[in-house]
C-alpha positions in Angstrom: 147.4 -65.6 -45.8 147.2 -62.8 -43.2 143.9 -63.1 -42.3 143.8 -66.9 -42.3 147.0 -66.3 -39.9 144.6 -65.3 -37.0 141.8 -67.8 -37.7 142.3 -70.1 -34.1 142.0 -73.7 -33.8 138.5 -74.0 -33.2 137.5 -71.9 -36.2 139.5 -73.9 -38.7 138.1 -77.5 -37.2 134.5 -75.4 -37.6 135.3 -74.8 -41.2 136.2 -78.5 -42.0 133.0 -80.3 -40.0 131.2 -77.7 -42.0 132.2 -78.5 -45.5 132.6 -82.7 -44.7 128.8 -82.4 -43.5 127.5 -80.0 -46.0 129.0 -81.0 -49.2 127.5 -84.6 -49.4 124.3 -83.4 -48.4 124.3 -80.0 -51.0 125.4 -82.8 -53.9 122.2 -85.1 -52.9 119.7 -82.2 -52.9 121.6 -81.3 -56.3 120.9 -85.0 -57.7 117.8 -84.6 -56.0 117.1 -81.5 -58.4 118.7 -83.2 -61.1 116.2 -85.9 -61.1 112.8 -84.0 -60.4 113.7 -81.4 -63.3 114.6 -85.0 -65.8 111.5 -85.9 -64.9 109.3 -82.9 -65.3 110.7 -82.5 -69.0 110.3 -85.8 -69.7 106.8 -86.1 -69.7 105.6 -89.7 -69.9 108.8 -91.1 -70.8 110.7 -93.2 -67.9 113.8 -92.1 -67.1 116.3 -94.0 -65.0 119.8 -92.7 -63.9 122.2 -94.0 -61.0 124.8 -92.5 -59.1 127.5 -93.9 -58.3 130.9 -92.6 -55.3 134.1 -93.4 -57.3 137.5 -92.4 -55.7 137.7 -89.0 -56.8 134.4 -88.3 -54.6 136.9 -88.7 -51.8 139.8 -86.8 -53.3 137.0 -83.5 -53.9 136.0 -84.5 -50.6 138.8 -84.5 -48.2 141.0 -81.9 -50.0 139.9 -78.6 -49.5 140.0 -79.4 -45.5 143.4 -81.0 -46.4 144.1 -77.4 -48.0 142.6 -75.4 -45.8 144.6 -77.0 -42.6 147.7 -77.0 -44.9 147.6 -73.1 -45.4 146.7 -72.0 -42.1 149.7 -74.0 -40.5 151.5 -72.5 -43.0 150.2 -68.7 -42.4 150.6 -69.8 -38.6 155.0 -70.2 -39.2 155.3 -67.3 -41.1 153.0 -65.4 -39.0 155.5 -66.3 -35.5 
């Protein structure tokens, strides 16, 4: 909690843009993956498969900034 203690403003708000940006886009290349590799080993046969965002996309979504902005205001108290 030390070193999260000196992280400043800017860097925290950094850290959450990065991972509300980067995690939806890292899952669609994943499904993306996902797909071309059903496909490949599937040979002729048609494969179909949807995806679907249910609530707990925005619960894994928002909480680690939630968590992250939690602790370092937290680190911040006990740091003063």
């Amino acid at each position: 909690m030390r070193r999260i203690s000196t992280w400043s403003m800017r860097r925290v708000i950094v850290a959450c843009v990065l991972w509300l940006v980067g995690a939806p886009v890292l899952a669609a290349i994943g499904i993306l993956l996902g797909g071309l590799v059903l496909a490949v080993f599937s040979g002729h046969q048609r494969i179909g498969f949807t995806v679907g965002l249910s609530n707990w996309f925005g619960a894994w979504l928002f909480l680690p900034p939630i968590a992250l902005v939690a602790t370092w205001v937290m680190s911040r108290r006990r740091a003063d």
